[in-house]
N, C-alpha and C positions, 0 to 999 in steps of 0.2 A: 144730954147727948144729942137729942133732938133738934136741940136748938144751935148745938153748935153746926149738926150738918146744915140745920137752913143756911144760917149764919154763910159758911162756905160755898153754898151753891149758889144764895143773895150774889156773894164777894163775886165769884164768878162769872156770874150773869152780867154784872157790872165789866169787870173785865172785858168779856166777849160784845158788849153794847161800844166799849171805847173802840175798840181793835175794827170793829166793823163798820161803824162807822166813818174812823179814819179812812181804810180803804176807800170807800167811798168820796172822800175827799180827795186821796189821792189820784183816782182816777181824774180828777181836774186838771194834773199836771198833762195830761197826753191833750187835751181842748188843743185844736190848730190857731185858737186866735187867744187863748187866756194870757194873760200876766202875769198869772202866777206862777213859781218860779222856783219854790223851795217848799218844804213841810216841815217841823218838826215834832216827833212826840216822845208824849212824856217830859214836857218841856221847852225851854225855846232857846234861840242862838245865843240870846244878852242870861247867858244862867247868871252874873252874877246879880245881874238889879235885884231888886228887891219883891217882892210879889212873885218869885219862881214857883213856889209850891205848889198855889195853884192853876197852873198853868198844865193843860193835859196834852193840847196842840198847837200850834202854831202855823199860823199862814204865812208866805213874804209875798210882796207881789211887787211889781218893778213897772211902773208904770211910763208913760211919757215925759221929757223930759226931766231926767231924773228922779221923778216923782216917785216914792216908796210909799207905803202900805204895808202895816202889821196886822195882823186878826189873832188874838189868845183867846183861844176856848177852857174853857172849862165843863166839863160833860158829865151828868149827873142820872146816874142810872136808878129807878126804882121795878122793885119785882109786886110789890103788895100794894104798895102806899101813892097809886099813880092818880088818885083823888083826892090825897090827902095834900092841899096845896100849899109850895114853897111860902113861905113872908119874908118880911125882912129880916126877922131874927132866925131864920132858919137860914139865910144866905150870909152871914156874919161874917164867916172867915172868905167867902169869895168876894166881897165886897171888900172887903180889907187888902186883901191879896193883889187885886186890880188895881183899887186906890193907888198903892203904895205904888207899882209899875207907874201907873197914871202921872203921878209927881216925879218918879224919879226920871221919865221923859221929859217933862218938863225942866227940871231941875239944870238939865245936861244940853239944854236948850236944842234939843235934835226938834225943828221947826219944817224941814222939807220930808217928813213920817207922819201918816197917818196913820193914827193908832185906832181899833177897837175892841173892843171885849166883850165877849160872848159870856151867855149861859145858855148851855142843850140841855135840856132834857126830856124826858117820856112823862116827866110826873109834872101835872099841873102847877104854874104859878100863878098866887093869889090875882085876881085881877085888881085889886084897890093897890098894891105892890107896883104891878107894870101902868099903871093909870098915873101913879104918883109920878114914877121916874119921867114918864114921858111929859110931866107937868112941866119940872122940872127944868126938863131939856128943852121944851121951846117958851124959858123963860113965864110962866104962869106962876102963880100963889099955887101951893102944894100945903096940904094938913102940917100945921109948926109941929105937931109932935113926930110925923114923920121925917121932917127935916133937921129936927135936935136928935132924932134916933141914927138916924143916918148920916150925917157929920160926927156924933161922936163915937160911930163905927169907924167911918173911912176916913178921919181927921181932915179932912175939905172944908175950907173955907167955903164963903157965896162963890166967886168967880170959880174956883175948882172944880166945885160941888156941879157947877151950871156944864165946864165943858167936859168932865167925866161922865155926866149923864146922857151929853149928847153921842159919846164913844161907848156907852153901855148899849148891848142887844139881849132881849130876854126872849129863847123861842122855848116856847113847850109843847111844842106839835110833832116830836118828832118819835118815831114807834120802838116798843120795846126790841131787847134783844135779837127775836127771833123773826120780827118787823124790819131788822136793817140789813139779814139774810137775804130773806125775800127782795126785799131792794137791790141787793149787790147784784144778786140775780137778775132781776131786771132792767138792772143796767149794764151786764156782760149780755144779757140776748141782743140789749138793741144795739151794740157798739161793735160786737164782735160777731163772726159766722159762726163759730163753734156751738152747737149747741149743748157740749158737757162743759156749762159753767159750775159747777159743785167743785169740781176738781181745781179750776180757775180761782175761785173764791177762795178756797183755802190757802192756796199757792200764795196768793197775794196781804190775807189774813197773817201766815206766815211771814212775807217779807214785812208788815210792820212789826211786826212781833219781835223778829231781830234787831231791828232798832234800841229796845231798852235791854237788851244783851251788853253783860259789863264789858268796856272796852269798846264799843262798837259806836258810831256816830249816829243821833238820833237825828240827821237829817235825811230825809228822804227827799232827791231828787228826778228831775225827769226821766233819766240814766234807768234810775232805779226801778219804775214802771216800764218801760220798753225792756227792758231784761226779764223783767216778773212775764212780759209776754211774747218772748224769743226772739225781740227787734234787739235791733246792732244801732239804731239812729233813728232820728226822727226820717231820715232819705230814704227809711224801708216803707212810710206812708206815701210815699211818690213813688212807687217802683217804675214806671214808665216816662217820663218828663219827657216834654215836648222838644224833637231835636233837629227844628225846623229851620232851612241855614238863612240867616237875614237875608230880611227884602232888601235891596238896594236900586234905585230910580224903577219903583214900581209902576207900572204902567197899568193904568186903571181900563180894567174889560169891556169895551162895550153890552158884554152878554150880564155883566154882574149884577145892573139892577134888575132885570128881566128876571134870575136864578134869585134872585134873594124874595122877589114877592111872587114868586112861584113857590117856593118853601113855604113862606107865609103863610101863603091861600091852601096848602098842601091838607088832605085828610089823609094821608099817612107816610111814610118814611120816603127817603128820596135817593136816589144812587144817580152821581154825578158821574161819567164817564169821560175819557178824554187819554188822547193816544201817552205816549212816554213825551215829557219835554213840556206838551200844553198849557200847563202851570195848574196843576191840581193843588199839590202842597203849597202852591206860592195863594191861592184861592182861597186854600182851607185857612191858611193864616194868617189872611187880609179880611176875613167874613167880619169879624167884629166890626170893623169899620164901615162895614156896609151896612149892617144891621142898626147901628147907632145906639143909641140910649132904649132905645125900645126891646133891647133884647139882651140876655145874657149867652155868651158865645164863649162856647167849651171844646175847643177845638182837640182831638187823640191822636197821637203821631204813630201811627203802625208801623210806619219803615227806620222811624230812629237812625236817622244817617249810616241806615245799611246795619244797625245793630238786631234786627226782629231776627237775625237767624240764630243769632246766639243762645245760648242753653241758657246761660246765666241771665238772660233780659228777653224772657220769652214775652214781648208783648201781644201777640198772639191769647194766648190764655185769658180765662175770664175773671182768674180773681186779681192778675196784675192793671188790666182795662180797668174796671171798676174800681178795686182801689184805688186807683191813679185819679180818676174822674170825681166819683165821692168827696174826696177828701179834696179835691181844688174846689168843688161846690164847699167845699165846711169850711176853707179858709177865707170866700165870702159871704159866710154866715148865712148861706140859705140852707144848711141842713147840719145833722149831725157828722161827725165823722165816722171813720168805721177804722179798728185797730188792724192792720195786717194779720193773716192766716195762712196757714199753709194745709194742703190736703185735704181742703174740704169741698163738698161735693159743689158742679157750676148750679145745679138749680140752686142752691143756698146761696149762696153770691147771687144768685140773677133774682130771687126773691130781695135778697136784701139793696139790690142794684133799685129796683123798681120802686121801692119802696123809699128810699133817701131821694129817686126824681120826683117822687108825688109830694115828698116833703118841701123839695125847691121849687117844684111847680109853683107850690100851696105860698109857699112862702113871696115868692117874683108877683101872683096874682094880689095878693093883701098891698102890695105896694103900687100896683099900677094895674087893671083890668086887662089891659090892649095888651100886658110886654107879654114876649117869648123866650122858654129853654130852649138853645139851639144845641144839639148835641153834633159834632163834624168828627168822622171816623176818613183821616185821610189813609190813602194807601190799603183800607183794609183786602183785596186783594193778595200782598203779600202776606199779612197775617194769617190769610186761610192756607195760600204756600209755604208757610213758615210749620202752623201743624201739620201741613201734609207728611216736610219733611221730619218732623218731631215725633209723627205717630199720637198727633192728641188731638184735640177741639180745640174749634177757634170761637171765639166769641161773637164775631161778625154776624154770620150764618144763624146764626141761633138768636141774637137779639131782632135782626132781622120779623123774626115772626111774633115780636112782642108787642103788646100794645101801651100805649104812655098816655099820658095828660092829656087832653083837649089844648092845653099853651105849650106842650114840647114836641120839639119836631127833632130827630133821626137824620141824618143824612151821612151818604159812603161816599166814599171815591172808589175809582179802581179806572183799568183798564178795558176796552171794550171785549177785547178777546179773553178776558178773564171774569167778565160778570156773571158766568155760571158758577164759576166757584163760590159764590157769593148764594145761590139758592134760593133766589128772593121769592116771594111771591106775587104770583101774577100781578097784582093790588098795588104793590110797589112805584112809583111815579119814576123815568127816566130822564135825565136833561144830558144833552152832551155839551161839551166845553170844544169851544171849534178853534179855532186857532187863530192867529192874530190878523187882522182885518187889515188893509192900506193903510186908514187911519192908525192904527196900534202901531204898525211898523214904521210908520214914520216918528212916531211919537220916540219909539226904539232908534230907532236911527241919532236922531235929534241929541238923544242925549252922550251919542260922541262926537257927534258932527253935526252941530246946530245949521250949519246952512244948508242939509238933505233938503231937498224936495220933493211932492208926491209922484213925477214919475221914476224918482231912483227908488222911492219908499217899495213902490209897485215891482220895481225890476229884483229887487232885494229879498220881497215876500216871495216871488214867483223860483226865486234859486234857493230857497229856505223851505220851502213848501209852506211860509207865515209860521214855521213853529220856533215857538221865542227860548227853546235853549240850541237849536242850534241856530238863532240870531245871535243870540248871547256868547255862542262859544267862536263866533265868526269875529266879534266886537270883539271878544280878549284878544283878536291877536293885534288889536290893534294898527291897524295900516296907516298909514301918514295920511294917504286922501281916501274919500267914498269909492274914487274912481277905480284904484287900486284895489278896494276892497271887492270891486264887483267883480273886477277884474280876475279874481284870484279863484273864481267859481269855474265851475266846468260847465256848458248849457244846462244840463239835467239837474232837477231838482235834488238838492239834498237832504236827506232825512237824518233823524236823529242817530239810528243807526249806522248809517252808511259815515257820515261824519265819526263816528267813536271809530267802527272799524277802521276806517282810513286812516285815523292819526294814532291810533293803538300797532295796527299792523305795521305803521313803518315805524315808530318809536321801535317796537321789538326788533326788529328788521335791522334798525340801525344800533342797538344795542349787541343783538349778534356779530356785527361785522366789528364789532369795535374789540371782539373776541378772538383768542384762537382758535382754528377750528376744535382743537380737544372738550374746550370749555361750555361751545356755544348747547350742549344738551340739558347744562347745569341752569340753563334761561327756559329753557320750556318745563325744567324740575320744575322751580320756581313759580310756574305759571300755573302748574297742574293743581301743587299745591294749594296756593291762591283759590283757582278754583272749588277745590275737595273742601278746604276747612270753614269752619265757622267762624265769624267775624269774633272780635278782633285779633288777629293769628300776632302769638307773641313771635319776636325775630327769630329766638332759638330753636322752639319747633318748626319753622317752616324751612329754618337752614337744616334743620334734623332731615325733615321732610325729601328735600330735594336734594340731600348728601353734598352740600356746600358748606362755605364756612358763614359766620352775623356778618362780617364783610362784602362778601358777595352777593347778600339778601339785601342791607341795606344801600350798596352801588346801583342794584336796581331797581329800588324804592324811589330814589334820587333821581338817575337817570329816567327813569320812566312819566316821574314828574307827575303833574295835575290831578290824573285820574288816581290816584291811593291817597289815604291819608295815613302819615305816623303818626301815632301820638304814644306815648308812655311807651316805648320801645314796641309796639304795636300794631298790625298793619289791617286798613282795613280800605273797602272798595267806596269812593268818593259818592257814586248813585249806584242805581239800580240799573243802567244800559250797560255801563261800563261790567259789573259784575254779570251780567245774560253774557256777557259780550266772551268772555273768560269759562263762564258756565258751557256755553256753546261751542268754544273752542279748543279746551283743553278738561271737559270733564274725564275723570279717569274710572277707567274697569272697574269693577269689585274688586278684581284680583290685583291692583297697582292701591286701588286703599286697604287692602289688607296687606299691602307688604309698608305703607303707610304705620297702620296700627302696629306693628314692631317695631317700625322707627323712632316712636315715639313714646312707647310705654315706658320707658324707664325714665322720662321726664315727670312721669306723676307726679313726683313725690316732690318734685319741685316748683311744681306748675298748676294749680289747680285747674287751670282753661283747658287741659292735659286728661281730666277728669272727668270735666264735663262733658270733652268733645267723645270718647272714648262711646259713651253707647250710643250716639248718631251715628261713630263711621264705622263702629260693627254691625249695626241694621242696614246701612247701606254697600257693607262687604257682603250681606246675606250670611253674615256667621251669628245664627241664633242662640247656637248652645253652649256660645263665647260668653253671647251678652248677658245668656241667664246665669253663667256660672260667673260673670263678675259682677250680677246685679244683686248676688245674695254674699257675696261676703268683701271684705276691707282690702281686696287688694287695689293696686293703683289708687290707691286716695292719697292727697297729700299728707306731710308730717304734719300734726296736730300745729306743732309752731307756721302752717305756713298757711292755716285760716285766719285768714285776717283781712281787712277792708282790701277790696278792688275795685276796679273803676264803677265796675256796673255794681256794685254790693257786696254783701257780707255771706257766708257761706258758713256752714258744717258737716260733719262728716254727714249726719242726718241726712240731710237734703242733699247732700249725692248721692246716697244708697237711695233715698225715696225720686229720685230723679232720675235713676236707674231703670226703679223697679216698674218706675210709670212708663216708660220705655218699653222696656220688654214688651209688657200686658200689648200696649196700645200695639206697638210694632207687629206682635204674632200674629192677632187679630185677622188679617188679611191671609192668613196662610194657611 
């Protein structure tokens, strides 16, 4: 009786070494740069060749140029007998088992597969065993009775015998059952923020487990992992992607080499200033070029072509930053990656932030002494205005007072009149970005009208105030001559401002009059709207909004021209002037968004942007005990059928209630 319970807990122990260790492998399939591509256990894809039995896993891996790659494992668990060491006649039926795969790849002439096979286990292999094979495989004299035992195991001839040895691996370093726990462990702290991996472990323990469930495909794919850890895609490891609009005939800064070996020489973080227009984002996404080969340049788009105000692409927050950054550091293999999370605390993310730059640090110094991490946080500014209006933390502010590498340097952008929002500390180095020089504007000029010269360049800078978007929005309109261009200027300087309002104001102006008078309050609905929601405002609710019809929302989309963009029946503000411009002109009452928030609740269920926007324009209606009584229960969520991919991501009922609930907390706070 005794012996049969061992017996069962032995079997067991074996069991829970396979399973647990699989996981482990399967966590390979999330690596941002692996080639591996598939898993199988309990067998492999080719079940019928020959050598199936012993086969317990399986690699694929899909290399370059159609280059494939197989790995069969065979994993050999002992509980007692972990010094008592494997030989060759205790490997009998694995060596057999391989063989036979071994020819029957051959046989079938699949010549672009590399094939290898594995033995794992915890329990020692003989070293006269692993000495021979490797004799073997790099063509050496090997003991003849080892090679007469071993051929008429594996039936291999000399050639066979020579390149099966070379696709044979024998590890016995690898730790018992409760040794591949601990490991799992240790590789969901470093991977992931959560720190209740047990729970994780099992979770995932579990999904191999299903695999040899009859009926069920024992392949595990990448799919398979990202659902084991609440990802929709691999685009949930990018939550934030860079949405920075091409450079086109960039015109290089005079001040740029100055600002790039001022960073350099820099002892701590650096905050770039510079008005609306001056070309911050055009700067932030040209650094790499200026840095050259001597630096790694990471540049983080906070304004996301006007998306940072959105519920759904809060870039603002500190685990979407960091994730986002992380993980483009792991895709060039200076660090590990780190798996998406939700709801875990910023100091965990900012520990685990810190921690993957000392690992790229570490890793850019072992390559070169002199290079630098260059971290560029463009726009962050709106990101602190993005939680302001969210009622959360922004990550700006906060990393701000952190310290990094000796080879990584920090640098922000923002606005001059907004670099308190930012909190820096005195410590902090300032540089301002000034505006385009005679030189610069003529370069600007040049590239519409090659024969400018420098005193039109001068007359041009002096009616522009030298700020290169509204040169640039002066060049769209394209004029036949320079002459005419200057011409079309009033003497006074124009600014980036005054330019959007003047061509905003009369567009609307002229869209009014193209109205009957009945209609023309249905263009400032529309406007109010615009202003009130959060980007990207679908058609339907903002014709909700303004009591019009999708017709009339998208005639003025159209009509209005340049400054909006559509996309995906969706409207949203082209920059950031043009949206102040709308903020400051047509923001509406509490009491005009809360007659707002009825206009549009019964789109919930059909809209999830409907959902999300719902507790921002109740904390901006000041209806608090709206927002707590729909932050605790399922109403206005969409139908279960209508969570499914959108532009910005993937969503569940979950993460609106918890999207919610972070809402309220954060929003009351102040009250």
């Amino acid at each position: 009786m005794d012996k049969n319970s061992d017996s069962i807990h032995f079997s067991r122990a074996g069991d829970i070494f396979h399973y647990r260790w699989a996981v482990k492998r399967c966590l390979k399939l999330l690596d941002l740069t692996t080639d591996l591509t598939q898993i199988t256990i309990e067998g492999s894809k080719e079940s019928t060749l020959a050598g199936e039995c012993v086969v317990d896993l399986a690699e694929y891996r899909q290399g370059k140029k159609e280059r494939k790659s197989i790995e069969y494992f065979q994993l050999k668990h002992s509980t007692v007998r972990t010094e008592d060491p494997f030989t060759l006649s205790k490997l009998v039926d694995t060596l057999k088992g391989f063989a036979d795969r071994y020819l029957a790849f051959k046989k079938a002439g699949e010549k672009h597969v590399t094939l290898k096979f594995t033995i794992l286990t915890n329990r020692k292999i003989s070293d006269n065993f692993k000495r021979n094979i490797k004799k073997i495989a790099d063509g050496k004299e090997a003991p003849k009775g080892f090679i007469k035992n071993i051929k008429k195991y594996t039936k291999l001839d000399d050639r066979n015998l020579l390149g099966f040895c070379r696709c044979l691996k024998l590890n016995d370093s690898e730790g018992n059952y409760e040794s591949q726990k601990l490991n799992i462990h240790h590789e969901l702290h470093h991977l992931a923020v959560s720190k209740n991996v047990s729970d994780r472990e099992k979770l995932l323990v579990a999904k191999v487990w299903e695999k040899i469930e009859p009926g069920k495909s024992k392949v595990l794919k990448k799919e398979d992992m990202l659902e084991a850890f609440d990802a929709i895609s691999i685009d949930d490891f990018f939550p934030a992607p860079p949405l920075f609009e091409p450079i086109h005939n960039y015109i290089p800064r005079n001040q740029q080499r100055n600002i790039v070996d001022t960073i350099k020489t820099a002892e701590t973080h650096t905050i770039i200033t510079a008005s609306g227009g001056v070309g911050k984002s055009i700067l932030s996404n040209n650094m790499s070029e200026e840095f050259g080969n001597n630096a790694v340049v990471i540049p983080y788009d906070c304004f996301g072509n006007g998306s940072y105000r959105k519920v759904s692409s809060q870039r603002h927050e500190t685990k979407h930053a960091y994730t986002q950054i992380i993980n483009t550091l792991a895709t060039l293999e200076l660090c590990d990656h780190v798996i998406p999370a939700r709801n875990e605390p910023d100091e965990h993310w900012t520990n685990l932030f810190l921690s993957r730059i000392s690992d790229a640090c570490t890793s850019i110094k072992s390559q070169d002494s002199s290079a630098l991490l260059i971290l560029i946080f463009d726009a962050a500014d709106n990101a602190e205005l993005a939680a302001e209006e969210h009622g959360s933390k922004c990550f700006a502010s906060q990393l701000l007072k952190e310290s990094v590498p000796e080879n990584c340097r920090l640098v922000f952008t923002c606005r001059p009149e907004r670099a308190d929002l930012l909190d820096p500390p005195s410590s902090v180095q300032k540089l301002e970005l000034l505006t385009f020089s005679n030189e610069e504007t003529l370069a600007n000029l040049k590239t519409n009208y090659p024969s400018a010269n420098k005193e039109q360049a001068i007359e041009f800078k002096r009616l522009t105030g030298g700020n290169p978007r509204v040169q640039s929005n002066a060049l769209s309109l394209k004029e036949q001559s320079l002459e005419q261009l200057l011409l079309s200027f009033s003497s006074s300087v124009v600014t980036v401002e005054d330019l959007i309002k003047s061509k905003l104001e009369q567009t609307i102006i002229g869209i009014k009059d193209s109205f009957p008078k009945n209609y023309r309050d249905s263009i400032d609905n529309i406007c109010i709207g615009l202003a009130a929601l959060p980007p990207f405002v679908p058609i339907q609710v903002l014709a909700a909004v303004a009591g019009v019809s999708k017709d009339s929302v998208k005639s003025f989309i159209f009509d209005l021209g340049r400054p909006l963009w559509l996309v995906d029946d969706a409207v949203q503000f082209r920059d950031e002037p043009t949206e102040k411009w709308f903020q400051d002109n047509f923001a509406p009452t509490p009491e005009r968004i809360a007659s707002f928030i009825e206009d549009i609740k019964t789109l919930a269920i059909e809209f999830p942007y409907v959902s999300e926007a719902l507790p921002v324009l109740l904390l901006k209606a000041n209806k608090l005990d709206e927002l707590v009584e729909l932050a605790l229960s399922d109403e206005y969520l969409p139908s279960i059928s209508m969570f499914c991919t959108t532009k910005s991501g993937h969503f569940s009922k979950g993460i609106f209630i918890v999207n919610w609930r972070h809402i309220v907390v954060s929003g009351m706070q102040p009250v």
